[in-house]
Structures are given as structure tokens and as C-alpha cells.
DRENGU-134764 format. One record per residue: residue in one letter; residue number from 1; x, y, z of N, C-alpha, C, CB in turn. Coordinates in Angstrom, 3 decimals. Glycine has a CB too. Layout:
[node 'A',NUM,[X,Y,Z],[X,Y,Z],[X,Y,Z],[X,Y,Z]]
...
***
This chain:
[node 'X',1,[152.953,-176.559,31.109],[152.489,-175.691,30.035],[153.206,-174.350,30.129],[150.950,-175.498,30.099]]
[node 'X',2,[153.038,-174.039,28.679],[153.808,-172.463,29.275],[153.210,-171.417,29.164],[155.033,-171.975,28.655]]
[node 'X',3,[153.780,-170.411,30.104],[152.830,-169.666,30.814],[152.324,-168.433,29.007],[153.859,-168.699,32.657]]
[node 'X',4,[150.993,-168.263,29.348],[150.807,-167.046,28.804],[150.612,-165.812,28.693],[150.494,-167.072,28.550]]
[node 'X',5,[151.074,-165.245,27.870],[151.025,-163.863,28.581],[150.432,-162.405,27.562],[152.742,-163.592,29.101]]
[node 'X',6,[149.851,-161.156,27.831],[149.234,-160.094,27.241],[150.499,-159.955,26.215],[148.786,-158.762,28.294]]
[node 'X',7,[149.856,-159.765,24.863],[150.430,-159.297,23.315],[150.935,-160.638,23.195],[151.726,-157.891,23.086]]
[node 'X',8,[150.502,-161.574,23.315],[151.428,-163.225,22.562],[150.840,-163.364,21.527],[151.337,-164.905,23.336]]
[node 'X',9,[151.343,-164.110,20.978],[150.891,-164.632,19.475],[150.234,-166.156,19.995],[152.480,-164.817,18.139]]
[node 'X',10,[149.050,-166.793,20.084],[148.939,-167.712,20.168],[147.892,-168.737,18.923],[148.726,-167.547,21.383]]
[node 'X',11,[148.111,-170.316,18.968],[147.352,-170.305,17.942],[146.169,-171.452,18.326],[148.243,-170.555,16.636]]
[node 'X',12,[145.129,-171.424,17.857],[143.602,-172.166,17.992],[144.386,-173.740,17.821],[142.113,-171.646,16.421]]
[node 'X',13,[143.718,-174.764,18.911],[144.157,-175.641,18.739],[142.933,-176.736,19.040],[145.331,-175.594,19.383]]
[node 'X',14,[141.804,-176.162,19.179],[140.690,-177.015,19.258],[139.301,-175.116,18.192],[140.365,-177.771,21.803]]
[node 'X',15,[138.120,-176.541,18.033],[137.116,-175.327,17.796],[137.588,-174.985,16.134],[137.419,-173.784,19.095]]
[node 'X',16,[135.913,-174.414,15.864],[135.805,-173.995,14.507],[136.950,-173.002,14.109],[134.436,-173.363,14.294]]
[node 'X',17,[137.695,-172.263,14.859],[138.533,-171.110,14.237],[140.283,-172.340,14.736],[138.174,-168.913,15.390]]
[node 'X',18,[140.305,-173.366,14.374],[141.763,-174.483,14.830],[142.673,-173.720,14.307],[141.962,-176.215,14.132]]
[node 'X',19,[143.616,-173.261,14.424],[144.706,-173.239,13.490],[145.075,-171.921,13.137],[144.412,-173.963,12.318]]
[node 'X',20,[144.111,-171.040,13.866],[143.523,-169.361,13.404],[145.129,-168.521,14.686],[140.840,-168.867,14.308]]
[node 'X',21,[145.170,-167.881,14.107],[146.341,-167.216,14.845],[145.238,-165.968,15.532],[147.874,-166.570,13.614]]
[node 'X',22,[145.951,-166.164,16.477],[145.158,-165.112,17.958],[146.046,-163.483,18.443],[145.338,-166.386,19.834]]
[node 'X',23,[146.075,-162.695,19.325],[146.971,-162.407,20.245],[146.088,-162.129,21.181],[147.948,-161.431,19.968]]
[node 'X',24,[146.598,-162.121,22.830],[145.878,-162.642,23.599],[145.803,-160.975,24.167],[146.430,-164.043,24.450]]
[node 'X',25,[144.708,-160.490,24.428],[144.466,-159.158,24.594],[144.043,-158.885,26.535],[143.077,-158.781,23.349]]
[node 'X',26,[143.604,-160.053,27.151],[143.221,-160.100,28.530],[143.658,-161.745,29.334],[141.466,-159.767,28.500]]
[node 'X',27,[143.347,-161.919,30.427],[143.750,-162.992,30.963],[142.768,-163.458,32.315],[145.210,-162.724,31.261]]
[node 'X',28,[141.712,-164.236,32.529],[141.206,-163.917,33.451],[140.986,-165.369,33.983],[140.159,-162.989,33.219]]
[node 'X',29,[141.333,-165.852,35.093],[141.104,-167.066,35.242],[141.565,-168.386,34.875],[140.351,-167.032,35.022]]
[node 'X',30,[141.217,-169.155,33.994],[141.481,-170.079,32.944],[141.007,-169.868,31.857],[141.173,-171.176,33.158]]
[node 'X',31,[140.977,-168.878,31.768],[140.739,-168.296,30.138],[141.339,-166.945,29.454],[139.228,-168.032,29.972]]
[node 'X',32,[142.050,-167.035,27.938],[142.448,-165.989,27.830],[141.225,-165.515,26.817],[143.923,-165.962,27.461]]
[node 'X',33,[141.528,-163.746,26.303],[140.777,-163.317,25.541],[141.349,-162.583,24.658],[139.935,-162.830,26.050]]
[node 'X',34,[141.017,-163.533,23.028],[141.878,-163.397,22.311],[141.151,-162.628,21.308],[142.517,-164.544,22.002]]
[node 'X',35,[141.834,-162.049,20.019],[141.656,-160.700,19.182],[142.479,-161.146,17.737],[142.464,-159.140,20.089]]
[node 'X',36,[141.637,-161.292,16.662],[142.528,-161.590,15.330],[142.517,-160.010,15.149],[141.782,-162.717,13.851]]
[node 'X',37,[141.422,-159.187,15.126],[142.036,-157.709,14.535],[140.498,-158.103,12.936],[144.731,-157.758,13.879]]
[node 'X',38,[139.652,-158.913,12.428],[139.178,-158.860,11.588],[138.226,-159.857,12.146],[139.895,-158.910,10.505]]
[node 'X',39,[137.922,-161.117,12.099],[137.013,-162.250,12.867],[136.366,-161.560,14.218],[138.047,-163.692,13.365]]
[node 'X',40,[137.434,-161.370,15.205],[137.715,-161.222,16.361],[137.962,-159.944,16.536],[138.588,-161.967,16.734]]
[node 'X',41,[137.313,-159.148,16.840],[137.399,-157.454,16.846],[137.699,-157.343,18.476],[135.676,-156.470,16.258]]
[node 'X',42,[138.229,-156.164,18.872],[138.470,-156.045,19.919],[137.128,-155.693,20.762],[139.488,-155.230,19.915]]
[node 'X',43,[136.109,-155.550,20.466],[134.717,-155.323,20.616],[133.692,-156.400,20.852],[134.354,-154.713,19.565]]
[node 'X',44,[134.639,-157.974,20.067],[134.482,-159.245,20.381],[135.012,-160.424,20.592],[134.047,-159.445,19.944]]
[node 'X',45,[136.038,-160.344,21.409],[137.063,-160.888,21.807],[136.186,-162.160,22.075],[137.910,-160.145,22.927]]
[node 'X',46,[137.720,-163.398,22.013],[137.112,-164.616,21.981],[137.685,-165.313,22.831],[137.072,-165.222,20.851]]
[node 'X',47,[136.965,-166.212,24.006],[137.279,-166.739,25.204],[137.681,-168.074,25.037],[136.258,-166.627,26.096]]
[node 'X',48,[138.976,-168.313,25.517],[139.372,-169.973,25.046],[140.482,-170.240,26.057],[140.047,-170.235,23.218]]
[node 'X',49,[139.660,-171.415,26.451],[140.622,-171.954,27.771],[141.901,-172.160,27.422],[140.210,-173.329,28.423]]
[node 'X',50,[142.631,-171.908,28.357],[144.492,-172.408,27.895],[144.810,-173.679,27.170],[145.508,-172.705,29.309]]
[node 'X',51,[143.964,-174.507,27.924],[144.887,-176.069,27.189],[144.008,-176.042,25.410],[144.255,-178.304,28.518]]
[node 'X',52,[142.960,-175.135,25.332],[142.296,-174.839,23.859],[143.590,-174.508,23.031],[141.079,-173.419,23.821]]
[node 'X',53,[144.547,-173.323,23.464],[145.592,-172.701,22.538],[146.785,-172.852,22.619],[145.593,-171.571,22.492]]
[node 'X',54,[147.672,-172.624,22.042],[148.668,-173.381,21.659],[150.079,-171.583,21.597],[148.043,-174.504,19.808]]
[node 'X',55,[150.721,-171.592,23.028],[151.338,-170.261,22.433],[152.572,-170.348,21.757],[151.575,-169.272,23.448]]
[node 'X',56,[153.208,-169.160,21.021],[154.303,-169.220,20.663],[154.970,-168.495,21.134],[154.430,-169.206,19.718]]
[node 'X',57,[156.345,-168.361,20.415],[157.882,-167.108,21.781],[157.308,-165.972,20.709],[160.752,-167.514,21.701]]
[node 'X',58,[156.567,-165.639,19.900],[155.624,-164.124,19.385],[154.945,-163.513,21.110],[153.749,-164.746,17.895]]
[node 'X',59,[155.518,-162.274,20.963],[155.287,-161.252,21.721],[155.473,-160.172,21.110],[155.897,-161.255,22.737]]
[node 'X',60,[154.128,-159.459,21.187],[153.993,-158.387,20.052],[153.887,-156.690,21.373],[152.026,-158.870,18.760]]
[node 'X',61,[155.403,-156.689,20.903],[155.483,-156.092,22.467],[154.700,-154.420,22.471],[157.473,-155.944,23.002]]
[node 'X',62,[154.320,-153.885,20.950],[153.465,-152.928,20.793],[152.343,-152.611,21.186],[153.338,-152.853,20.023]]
[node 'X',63,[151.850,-154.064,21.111],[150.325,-154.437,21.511],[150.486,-153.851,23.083],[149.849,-156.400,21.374]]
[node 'X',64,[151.493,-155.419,23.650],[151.351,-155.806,24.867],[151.416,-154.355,25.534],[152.415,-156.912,25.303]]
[node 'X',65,[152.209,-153.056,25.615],[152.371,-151.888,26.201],[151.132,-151.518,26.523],[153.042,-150.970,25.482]]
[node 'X',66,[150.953,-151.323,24.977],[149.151,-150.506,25.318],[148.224,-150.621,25.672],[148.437,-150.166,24.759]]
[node 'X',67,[148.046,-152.363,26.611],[147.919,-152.881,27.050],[147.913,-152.774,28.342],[148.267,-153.327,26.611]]
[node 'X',68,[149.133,-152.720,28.282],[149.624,-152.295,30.254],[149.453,-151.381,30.264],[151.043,-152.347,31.065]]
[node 'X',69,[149.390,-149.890,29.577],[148.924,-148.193,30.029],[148.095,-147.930,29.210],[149.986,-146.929,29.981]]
[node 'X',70,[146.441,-149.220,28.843],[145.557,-148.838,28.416],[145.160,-148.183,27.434],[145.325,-148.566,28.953]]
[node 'X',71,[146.067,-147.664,26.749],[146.283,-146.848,25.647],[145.391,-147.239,24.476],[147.696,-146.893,25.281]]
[node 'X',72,[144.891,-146.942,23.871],[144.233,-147.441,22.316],[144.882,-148.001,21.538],[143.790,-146.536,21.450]]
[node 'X',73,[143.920,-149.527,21.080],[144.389,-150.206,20.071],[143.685,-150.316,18.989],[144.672,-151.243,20.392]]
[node 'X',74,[143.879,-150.217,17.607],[142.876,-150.615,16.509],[143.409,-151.883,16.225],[142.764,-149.649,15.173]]
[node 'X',75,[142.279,-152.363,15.722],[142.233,-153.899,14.968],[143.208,-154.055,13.688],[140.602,-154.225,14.354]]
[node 'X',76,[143.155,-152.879,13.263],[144.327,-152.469,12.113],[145.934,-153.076,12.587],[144.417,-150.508,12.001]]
[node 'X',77,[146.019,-152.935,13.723],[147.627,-153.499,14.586],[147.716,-154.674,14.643],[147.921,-153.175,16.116]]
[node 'X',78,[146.529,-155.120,15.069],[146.751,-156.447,15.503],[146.678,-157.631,14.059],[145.500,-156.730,16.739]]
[node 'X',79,[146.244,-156.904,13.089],[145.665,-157.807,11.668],[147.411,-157.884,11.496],[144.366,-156.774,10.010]]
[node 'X',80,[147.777,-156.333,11.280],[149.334,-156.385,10.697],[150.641,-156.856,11.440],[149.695,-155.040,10.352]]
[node 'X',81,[150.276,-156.754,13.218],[151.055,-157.452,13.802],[151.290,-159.072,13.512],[150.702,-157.184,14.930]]
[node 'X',82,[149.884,-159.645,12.992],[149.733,-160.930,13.135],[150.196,-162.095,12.038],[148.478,-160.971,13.361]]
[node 'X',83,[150.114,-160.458,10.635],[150.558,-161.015,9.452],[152.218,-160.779,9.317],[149.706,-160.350,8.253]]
[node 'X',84,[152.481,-160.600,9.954],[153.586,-160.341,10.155],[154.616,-161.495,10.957],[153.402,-159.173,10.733]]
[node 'X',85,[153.702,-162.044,11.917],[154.127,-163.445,12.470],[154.176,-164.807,11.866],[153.410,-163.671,13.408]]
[node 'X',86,[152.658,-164.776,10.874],[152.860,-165.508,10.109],[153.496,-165.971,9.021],[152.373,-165.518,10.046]]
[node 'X',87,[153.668,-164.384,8.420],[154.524,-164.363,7.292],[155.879,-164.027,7.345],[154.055,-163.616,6.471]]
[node 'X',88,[157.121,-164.087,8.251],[158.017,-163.705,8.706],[158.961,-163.233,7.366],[158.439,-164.692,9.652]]
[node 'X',89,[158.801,-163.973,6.308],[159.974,-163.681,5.009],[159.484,-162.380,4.530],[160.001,-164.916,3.558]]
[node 'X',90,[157.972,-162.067,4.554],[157.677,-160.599,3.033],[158.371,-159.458,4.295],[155.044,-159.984,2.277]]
[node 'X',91,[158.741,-159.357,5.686],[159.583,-158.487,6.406],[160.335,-158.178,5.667],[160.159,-158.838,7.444]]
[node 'X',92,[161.316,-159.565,5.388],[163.134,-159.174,5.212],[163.044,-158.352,3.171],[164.596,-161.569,5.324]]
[node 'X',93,[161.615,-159.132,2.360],[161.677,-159.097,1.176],[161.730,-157.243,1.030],[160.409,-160.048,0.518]]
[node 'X',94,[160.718,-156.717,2.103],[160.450,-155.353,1.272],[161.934,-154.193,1.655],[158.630,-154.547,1.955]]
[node 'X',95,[162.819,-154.252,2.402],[163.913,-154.235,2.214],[164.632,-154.251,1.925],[164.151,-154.322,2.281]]
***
């Protein structure tokens, strides 16, 4: 499996939210704790064993910093980081 890691993009691969794009905000054990930024507030992060999610090469390396020096994150980042993964073309369009 491959390894996961703080600010990834990962996605639901079992459970009512399947298919729901994540980023993984903590790591503790066999479980990460993941954050949509709107569902999933950073206030209610959601616990899902590894072989549950499914990661991708998304590393949202903004997140991941503030992360490592604790810094403040709003849910506002992570909604737009995330739509941003999903939607990779409206990037290149508004340009």
C-alpha cells in the first residue's frame, strides 16, 4: 500500500461518504483523520482506517506546512484546495 501522508488528497473507498474526496489532516495509528473543509470541518474530522481510503500523488503542500508549524487552517482552504484537485481543467480555463 502506499504510504500516506499529512495534506494528501485521498478518496473514501468504503462507508456512506465512498467516493467523497478527503485531505488527510492527522495520522495516528491505523487511522488517518480526514477534513473535506464543509461535511468534515476541521472541528470534526473523520476517522478512517487506511485500507478504508484510497490515496492519490495530490499533496496539497499549503495545507501540509501548516500542518507541520501548526499554523491556522480554515475550512475555506481545504474546500478550494480540494476543488481544485478535482476539477484540474477550470485552473488552466481562468487564465
Amino acid at each position: 500500500m502506499k504510504e500516506i501522508i499529512l495534506g494528501q488528497v485521498v478518496i473514501s473507498k468504503a462507508g456512506r461518504d465512498k467516493g467523497d474526496y478527503f485531505v488527510v489532516m492527522d495520522i495516528k495509528n491505523e487511522y488517518a483523520y480526514l477534513a473535506d473543509g464543509h461535511n468534515r470541518t476541521l472541528d470534526r474530522l473523520k476517522a478512517k482506517k487506511f485500507k478504508h481510503i484510497q490515496p492519490t500523488n495530490d499533496i496539497i503542500d499549503g495545507i501540509k506546512n501548516k500542518i507541520e508549524n501548526q499554523l491556522k487552517i480554515a475550512n475555506l482552504d481545504i474546500r478550494e484546495a480540494l476543488n481544485k484537485c478535482k476539477n484540474p481543467q477550470s485552473q488552466s480555463n481562468e487564465n
